[in-house]
Biotite code that builds the C-alpha atoms (Angstrom):
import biotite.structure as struc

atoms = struc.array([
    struc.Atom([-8.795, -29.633, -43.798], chain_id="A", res_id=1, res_name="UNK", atom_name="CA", element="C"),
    struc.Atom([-10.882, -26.890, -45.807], chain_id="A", res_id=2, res_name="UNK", atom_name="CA", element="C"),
    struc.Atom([-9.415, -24.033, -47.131], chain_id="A", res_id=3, res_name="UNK", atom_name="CA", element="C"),
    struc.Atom([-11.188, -21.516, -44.920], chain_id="A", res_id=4, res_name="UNK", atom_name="CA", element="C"),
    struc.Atom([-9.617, -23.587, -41.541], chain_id="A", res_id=5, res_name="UNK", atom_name="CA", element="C"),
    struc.Atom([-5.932, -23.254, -43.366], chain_id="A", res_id=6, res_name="UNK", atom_name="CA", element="C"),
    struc.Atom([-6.787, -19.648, -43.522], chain_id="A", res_id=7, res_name="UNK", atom_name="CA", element="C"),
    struc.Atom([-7.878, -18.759, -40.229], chain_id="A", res_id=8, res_name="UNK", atom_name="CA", element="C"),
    struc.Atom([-4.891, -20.869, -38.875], chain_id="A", res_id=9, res_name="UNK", atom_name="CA", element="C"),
    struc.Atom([-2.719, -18.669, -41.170], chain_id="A", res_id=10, res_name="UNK", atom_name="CA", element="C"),
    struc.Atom([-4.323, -15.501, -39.925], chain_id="A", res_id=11, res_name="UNK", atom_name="CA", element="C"),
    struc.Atom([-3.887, -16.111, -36.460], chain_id="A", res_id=12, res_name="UNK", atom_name="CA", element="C"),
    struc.Atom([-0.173, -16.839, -36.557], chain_id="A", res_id=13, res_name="UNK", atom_name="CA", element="C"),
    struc.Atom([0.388, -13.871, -38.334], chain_id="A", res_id=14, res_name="UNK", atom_name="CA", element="C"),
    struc.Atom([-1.279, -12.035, -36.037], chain_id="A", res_id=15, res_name="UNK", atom_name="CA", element="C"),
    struc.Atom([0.620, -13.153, -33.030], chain_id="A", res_id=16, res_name="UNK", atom_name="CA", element="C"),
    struc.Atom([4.094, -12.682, -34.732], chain_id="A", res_id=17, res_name="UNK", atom_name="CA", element="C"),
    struc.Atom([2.930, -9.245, -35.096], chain_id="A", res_id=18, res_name="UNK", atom_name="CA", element="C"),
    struc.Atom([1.798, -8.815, -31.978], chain_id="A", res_id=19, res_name="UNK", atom_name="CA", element="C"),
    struc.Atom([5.500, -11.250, -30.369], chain_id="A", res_id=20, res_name="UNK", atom_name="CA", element="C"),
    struc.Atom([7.283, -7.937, -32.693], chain_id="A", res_id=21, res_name="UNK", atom_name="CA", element="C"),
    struc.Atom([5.904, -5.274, -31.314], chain_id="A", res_id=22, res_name="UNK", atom_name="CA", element="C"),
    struc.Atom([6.801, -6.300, -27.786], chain_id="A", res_id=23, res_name="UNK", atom_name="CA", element="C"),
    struc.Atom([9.533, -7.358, -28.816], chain_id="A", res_id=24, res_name="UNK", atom_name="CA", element="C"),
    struc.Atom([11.471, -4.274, -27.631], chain_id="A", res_id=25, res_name="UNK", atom_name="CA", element="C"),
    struc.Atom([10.091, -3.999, -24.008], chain_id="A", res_id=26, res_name="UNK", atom_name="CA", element="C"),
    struc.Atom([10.898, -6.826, -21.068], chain_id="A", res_id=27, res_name="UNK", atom_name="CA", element="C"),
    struc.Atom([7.272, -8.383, -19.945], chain_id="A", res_id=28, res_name="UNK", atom_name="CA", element="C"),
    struc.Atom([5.152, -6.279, -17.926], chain_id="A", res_id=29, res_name="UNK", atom_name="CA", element="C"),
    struc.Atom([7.003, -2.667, -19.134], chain_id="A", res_id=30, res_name="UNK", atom_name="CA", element="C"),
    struc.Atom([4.546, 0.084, -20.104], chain_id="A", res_id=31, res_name="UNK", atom_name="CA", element="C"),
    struc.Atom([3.840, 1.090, -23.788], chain_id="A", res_id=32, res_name="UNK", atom_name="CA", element="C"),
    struc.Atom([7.093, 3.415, -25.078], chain_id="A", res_id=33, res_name="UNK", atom_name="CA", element="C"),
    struc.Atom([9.158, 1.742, -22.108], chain_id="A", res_id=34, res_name="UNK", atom_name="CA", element="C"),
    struc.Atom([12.877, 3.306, -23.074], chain_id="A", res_id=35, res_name="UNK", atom_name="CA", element="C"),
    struc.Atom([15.031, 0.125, -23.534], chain_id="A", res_id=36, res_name="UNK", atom_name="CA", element="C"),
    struc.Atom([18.007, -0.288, -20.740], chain_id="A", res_id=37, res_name="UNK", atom_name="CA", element="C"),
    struc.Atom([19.885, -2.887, -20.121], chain_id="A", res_id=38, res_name="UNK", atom_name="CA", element="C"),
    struc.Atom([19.403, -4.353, -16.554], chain_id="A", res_id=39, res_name="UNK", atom_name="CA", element="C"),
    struc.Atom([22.781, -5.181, -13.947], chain_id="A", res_id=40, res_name="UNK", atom_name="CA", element="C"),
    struc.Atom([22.645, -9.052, -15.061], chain_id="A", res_id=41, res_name="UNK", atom_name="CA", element="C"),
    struc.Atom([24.478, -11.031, -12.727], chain_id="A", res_id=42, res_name="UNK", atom_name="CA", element="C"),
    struc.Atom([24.933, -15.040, -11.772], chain_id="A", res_id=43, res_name="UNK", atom_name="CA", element="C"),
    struc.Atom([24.395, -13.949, -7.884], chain_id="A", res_id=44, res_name="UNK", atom_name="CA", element="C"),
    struc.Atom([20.842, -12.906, -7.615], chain_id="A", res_id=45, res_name="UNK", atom_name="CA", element="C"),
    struc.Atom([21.673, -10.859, -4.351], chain_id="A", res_id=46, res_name="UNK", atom_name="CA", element="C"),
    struc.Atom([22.941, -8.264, -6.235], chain_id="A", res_id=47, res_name="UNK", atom_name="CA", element="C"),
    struc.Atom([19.224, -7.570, -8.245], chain_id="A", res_id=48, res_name="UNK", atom_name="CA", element="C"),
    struc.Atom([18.269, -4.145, -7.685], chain_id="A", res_id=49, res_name="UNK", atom_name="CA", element="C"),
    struc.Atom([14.303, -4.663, -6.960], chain_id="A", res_id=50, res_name="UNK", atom_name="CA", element="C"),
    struc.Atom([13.589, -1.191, -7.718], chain_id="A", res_id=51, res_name="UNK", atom_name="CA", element="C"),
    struc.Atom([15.331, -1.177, -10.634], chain_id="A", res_id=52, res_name="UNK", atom_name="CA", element="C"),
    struc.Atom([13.318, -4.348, -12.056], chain_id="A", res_id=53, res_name="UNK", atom_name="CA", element="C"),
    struc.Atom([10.133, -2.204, -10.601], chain_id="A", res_id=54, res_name="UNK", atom_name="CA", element="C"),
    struc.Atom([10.673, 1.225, -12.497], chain_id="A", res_id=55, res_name="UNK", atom_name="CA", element="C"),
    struc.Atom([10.641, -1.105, -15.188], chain_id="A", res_id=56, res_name="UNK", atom_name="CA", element="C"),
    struc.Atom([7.404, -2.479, -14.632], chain_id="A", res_id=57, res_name="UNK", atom_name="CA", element="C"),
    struc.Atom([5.651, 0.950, -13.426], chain_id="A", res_id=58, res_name="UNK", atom_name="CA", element="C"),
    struc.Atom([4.823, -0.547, -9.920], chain_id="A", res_id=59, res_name="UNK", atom_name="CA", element="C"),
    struc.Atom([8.375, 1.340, -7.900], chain_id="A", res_id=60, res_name="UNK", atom_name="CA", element="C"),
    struc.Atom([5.613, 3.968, -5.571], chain_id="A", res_id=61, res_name="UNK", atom_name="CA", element="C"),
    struc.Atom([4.762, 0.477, -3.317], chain_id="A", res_id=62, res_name="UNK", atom_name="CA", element="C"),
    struc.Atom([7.929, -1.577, -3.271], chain_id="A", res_id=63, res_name="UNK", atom_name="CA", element="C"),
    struc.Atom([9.803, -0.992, 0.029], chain_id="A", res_id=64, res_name="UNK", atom_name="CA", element="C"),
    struc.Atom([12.782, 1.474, -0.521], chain_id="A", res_id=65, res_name="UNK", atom_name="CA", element="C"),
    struc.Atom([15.938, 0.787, -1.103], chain_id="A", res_id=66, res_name="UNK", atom_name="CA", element="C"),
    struc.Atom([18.427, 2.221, 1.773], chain_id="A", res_id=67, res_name="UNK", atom_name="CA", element="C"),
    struc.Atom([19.764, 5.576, 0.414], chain_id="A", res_id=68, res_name="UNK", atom_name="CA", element="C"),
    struc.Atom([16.543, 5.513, -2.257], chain_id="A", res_id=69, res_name="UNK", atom_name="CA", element="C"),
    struc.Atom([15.016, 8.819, -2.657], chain_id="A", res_id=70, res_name="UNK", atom_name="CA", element="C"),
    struc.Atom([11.644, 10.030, -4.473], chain_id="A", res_id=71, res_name="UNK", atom_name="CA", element="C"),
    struc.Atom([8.237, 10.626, -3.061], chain_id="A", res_id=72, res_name="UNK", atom_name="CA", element="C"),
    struc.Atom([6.478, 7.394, -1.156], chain_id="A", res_id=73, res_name="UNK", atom_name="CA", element="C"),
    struc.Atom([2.611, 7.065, -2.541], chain_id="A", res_id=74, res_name="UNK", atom_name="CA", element="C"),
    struc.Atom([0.685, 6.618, 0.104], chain_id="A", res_id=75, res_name="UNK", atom_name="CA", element="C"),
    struc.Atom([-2.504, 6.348, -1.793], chain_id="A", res_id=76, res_name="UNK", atom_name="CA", element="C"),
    struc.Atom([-1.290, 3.212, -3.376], chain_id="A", res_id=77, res_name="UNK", atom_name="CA", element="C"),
    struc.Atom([-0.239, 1.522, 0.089], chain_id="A", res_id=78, res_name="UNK", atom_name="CA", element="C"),
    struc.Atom([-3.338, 2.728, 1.691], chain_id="A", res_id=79, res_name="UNK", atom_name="CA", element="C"),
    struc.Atom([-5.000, 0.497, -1.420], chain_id="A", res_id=80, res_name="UNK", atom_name="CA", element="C"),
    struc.Atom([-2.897, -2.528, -0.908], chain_id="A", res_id=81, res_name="UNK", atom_name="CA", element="C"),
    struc.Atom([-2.558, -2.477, 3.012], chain_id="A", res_id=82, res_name="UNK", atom_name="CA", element="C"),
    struc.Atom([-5.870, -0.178, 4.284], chain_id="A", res_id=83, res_name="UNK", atom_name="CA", element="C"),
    struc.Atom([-8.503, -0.460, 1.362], chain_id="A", res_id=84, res_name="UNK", atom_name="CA", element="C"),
    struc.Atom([-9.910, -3.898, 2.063], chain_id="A", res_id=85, res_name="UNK", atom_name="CA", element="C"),
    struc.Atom([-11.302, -2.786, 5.487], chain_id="A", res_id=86, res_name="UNK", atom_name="CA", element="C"),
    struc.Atom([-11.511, 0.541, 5.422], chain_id="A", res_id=87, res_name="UNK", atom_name="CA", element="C"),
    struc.Atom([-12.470, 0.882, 1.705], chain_id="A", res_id=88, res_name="UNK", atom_name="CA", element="C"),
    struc.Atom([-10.998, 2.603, -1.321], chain_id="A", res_id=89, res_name="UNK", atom_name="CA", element="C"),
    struc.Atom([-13.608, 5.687, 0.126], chain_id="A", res_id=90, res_name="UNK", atom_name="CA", element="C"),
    struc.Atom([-12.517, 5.459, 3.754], chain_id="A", res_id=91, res_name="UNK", atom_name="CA", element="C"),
    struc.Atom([-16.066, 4.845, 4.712], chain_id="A", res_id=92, res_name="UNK", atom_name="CA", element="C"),
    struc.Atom([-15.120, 1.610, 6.312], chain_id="A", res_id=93, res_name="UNK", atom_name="CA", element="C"),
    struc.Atom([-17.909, -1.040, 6.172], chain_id="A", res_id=94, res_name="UNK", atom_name="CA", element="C"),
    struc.Atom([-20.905, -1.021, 8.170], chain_id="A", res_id=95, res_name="UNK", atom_name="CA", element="C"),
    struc.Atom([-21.501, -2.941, 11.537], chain_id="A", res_id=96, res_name="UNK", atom_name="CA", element="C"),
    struc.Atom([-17.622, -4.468, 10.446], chain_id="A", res_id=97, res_name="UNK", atom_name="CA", element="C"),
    struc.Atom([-15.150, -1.845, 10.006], chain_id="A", res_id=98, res_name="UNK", atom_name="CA", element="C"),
    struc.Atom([-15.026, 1.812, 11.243], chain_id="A", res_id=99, res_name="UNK", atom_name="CA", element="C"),
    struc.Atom([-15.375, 4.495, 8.057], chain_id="A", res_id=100, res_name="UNK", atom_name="CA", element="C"),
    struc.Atom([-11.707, 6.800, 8.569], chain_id="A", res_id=101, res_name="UNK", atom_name="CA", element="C"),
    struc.Atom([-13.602, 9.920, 7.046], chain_id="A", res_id=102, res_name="UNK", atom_name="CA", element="C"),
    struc.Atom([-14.586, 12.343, 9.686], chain_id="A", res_id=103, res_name="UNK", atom_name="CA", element="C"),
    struc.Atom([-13.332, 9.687, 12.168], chain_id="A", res_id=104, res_name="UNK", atom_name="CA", element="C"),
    struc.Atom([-12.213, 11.836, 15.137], chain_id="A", res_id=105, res_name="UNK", atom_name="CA", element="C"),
    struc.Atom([-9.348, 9.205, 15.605], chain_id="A", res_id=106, res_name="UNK", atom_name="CA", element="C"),
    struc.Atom([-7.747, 9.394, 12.594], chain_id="A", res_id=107, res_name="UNK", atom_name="CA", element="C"),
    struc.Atom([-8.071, 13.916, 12.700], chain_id="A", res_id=108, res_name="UNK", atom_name="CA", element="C"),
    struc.Atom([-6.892, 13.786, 16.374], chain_id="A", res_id=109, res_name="UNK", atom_name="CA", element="C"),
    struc.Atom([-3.470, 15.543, 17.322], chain_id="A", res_id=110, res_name="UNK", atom_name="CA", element="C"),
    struc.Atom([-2.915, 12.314, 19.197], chain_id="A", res_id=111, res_name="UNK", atom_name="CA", element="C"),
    struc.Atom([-1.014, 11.044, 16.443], chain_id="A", res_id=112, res_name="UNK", atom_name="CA", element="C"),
    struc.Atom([1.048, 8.575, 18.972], chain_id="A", res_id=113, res_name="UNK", atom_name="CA", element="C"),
    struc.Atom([-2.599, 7.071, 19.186], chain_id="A", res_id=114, res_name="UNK", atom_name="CA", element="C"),
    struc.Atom([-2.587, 6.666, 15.595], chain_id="A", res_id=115, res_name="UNK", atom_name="CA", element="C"),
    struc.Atom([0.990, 5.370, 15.069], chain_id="A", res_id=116, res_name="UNK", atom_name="CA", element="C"),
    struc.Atom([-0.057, 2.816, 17.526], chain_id="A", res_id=117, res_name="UNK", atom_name="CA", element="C"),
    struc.Atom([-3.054, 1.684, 16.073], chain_id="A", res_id=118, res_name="UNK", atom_name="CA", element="C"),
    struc.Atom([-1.156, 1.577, 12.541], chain_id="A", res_id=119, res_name="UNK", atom_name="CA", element="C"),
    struc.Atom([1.792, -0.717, 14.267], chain_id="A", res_id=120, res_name="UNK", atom_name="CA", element="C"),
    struc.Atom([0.461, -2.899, 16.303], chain_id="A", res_id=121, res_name="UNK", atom_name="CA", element="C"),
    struc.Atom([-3.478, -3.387, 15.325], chain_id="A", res_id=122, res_name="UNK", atom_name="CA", element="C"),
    struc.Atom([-6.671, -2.861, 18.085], chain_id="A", res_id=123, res_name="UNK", atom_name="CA", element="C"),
    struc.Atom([-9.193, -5.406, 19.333], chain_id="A", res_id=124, res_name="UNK", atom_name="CA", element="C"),
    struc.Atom([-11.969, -5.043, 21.489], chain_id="A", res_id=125, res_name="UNK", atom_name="CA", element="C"),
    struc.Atom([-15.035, -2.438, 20.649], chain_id="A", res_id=126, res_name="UNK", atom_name="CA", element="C"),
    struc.Atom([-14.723, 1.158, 19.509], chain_id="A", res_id=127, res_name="UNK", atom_name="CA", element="C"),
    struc.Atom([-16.971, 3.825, 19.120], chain_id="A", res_id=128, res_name="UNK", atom_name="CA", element="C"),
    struc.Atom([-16.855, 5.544, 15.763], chain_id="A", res_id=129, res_name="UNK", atom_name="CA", element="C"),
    struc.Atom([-19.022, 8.193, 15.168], chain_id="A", res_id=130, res_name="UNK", atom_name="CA", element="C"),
    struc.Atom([-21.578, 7.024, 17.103], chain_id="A", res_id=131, res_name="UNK", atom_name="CA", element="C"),
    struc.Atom([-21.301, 3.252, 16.107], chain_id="A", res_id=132, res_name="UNK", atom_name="CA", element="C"),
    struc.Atom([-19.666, 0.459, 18.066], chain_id="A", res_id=133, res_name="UNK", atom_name="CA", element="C"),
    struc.Atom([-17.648, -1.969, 15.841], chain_id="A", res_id=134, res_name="UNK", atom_name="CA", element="C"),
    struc.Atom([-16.066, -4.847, 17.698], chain_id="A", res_id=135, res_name="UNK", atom_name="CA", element="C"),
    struc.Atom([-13.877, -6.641, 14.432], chain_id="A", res_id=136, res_name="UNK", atom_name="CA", element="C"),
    struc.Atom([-10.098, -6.667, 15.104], chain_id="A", res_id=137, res_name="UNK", atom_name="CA", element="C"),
    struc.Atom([-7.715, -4.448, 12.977], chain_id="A", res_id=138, res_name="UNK", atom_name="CA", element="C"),
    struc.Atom([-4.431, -6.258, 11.893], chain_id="A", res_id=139, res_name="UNK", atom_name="CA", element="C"),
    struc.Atom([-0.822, -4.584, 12.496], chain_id="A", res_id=140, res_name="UNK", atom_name="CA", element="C"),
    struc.Atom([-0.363, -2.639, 9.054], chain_id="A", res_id=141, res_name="UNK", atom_name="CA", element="C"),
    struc.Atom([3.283, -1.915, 10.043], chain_id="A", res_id=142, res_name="UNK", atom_name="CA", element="C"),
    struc.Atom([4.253, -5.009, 11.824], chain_id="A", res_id=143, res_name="UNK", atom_name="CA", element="C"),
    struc.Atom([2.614, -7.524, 9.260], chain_id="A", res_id=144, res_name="UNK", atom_name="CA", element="C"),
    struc.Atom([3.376, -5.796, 5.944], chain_id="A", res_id=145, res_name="UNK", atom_name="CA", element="C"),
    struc.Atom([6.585, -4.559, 7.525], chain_id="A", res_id=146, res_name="UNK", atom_name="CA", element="C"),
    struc.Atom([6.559, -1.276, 6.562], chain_id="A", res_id=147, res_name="UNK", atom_name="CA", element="C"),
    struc.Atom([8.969, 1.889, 7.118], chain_id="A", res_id=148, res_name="UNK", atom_name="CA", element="C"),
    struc.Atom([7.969, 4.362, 9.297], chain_id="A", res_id=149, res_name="UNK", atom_name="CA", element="C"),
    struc.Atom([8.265, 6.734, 5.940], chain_id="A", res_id=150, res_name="UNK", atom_name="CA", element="C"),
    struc.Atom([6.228, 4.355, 4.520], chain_id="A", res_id=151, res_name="UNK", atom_name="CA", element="C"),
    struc.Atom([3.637, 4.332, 7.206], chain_id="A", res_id=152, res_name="UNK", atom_name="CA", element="C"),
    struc.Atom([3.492, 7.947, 7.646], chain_id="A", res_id=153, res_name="UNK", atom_name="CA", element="C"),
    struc.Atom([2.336, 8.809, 4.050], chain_id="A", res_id=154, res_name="UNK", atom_name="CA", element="C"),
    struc.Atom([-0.282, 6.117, 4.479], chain_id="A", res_id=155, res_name="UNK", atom_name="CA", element="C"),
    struc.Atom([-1.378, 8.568, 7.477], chain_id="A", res_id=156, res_name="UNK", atom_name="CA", element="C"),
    struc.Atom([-0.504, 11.573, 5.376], chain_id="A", res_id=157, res_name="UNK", atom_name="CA", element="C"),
    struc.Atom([-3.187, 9.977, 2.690], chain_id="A", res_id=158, res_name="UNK", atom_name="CA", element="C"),
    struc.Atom([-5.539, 9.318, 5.508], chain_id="A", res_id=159, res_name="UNK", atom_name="CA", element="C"),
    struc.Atom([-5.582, 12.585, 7.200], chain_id="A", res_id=160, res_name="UNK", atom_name="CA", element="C"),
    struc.Atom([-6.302, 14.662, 4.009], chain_id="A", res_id=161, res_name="UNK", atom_name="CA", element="C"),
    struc.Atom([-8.796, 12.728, 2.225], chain_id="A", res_id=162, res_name="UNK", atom_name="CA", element="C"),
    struc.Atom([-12.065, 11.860, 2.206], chain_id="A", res_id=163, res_name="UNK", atom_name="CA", element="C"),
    struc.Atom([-12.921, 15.249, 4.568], chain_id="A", res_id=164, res_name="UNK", atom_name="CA", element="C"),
    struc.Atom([-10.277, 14.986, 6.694], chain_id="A", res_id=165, res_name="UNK", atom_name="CA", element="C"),
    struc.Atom([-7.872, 17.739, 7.144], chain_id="A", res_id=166, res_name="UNK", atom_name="CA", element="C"),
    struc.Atom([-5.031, 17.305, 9.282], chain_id="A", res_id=167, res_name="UNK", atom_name="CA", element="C"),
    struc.Atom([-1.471, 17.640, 9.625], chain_id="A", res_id=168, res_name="UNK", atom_name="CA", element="C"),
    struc.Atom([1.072, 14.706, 8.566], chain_id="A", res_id=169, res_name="UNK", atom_name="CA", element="C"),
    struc.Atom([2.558, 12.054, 11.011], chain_id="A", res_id=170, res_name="UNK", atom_name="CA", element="C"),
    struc.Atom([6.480, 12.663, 10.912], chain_id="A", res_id=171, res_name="UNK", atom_name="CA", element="C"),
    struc.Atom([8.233, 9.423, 10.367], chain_id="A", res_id=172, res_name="UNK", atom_name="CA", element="C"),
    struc.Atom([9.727, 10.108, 14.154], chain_id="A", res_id=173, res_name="UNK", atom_name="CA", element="C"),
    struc.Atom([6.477, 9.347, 15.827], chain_id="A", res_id=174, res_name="UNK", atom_name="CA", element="C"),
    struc.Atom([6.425, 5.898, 14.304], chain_id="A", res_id=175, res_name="UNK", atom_name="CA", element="C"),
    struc.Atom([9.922, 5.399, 15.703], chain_id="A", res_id=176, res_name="UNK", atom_name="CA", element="C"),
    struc.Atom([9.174, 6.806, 19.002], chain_id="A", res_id=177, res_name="UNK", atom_name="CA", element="C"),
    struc.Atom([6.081, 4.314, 19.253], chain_id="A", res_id=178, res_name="UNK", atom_name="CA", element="C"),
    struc.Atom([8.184, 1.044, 18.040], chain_id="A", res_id=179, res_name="UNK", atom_name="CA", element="C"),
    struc.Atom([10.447, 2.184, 20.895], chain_id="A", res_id=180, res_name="UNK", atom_name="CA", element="C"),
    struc.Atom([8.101, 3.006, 23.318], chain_id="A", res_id=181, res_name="UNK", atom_name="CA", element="C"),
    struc.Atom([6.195, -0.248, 23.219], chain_id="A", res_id=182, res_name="UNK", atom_name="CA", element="C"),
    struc.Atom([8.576, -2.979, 21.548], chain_id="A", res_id=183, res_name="UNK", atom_name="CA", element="C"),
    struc.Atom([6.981, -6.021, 20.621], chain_id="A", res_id=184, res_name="UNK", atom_name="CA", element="C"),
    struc.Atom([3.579, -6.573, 21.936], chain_id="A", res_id=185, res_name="UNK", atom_name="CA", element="C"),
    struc.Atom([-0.105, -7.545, 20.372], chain_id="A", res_id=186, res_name="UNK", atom_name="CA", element="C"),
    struc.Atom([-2.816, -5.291, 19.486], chain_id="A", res_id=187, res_name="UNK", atom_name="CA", element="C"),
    struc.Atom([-4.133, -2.509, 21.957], chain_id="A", res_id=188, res_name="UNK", atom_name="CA", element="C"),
    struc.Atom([-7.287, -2.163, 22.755], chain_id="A", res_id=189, res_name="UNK", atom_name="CA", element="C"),
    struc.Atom([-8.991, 1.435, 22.602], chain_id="A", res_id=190, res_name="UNK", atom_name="CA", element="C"),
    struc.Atom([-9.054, 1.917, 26.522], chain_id="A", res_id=191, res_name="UNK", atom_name="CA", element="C"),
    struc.Atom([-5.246, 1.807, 26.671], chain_id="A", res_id=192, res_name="UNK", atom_name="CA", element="C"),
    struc.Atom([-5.029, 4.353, 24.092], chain_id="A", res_id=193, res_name="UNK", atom_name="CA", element="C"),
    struc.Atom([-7.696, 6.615, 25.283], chain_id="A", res_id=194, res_name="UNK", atom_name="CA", element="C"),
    struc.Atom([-10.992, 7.214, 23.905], chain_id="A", res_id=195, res_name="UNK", atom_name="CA", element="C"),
    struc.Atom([-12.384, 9.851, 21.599], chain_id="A", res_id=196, res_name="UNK", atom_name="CA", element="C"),
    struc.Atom([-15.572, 11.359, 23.206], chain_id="A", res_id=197, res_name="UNK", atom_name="CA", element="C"),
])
């Protein structure tokens, strides 16, 4: 083996112990100038704290909560994991496939039991969005992700003050009152809901 090839094998093992060192202080996936804290360890994993592995890894705004868990729910980020593949990170939906959400008199409406609906239990069969019809089916965001009803109304929050839109929040309650109201069932379709015009 040539000198230059014992060199460059040198080289690149001292960079990686370097680079093993300076990690060395922060569990994998922790931020840059992550505070070191010990974690709860524990033989029975049902005690793990899933938040408390999260805060660690910068991703706690779009884990479920923990009962008793306070702090402010992003509902930008679950509108990008649950919403954005449809709808767009834009909310201009995509064209002939899904309806845009800006301007969308459905999501502005003060029918916000329409819109808790929707969110829970998904919608097939045509609707007319701003003056196109778009027959693809919408998944339950609720149901399938199994999300709060906190969780789901800041996704609506996000929705109903972006992109345009300005309109008042969906309390947590009108979730709940729709989960009541209907149970378990399959998606509505837009005549059962009512129509915008």
């Amino acid at each position: 083996m040539s000198i230059k090839k014992v060199l460059l094998a040198l080289s690149c093992f001292v960079l990686l112990l370097i680079v093993s060192c300076e990690r060395a202080d922060r569990p994998i996936g922790a931020r840059k100038g992550f505070v070191n804290e010990k974690l709860e360890t524990s033989d029975d994993v049902s005690s793990v704290k899933p938040y408390k592995v999260a805060s660690i890894a910068g991703i706690e705004d779009v884990l479920p909560r923990e009962p008793g868990q306070t702090g402010p729910i992003d509902g930008s980020a679950l509108y990008v994991t649950h919403c954005s593949a449809c709808h767009q990170i834009t909310g201009q939906g995509l064209p002939g496939a899904f309806p845009p959400l800006a301007k969308s008199p459905y999501v502005t409406s003060d029918n916000t039991e329409r819109m808790a609906a929707i969110m829970l239990y998904g919608l097939s069969g045509p609707i007319n969005v701003l003056g196109t019809t778009y027959t693809s089916v919408m998944t339950s965001v609720g149901m399938t992700a199994n999300l709060s009803n906190e969780e789901l109304s800041a996704i609506a929050k996000h929705i109903r003050s972006s992109w345009g839109n300005s309109a008042d929040e969906v309390d947590p309650s009108v979730f709940e009152n729709v989960r009541k109201k209907y149970g378990t069932r399959g998606p509505f379709n837009i005549q059962e809901l009512g129509e915008e015009k």
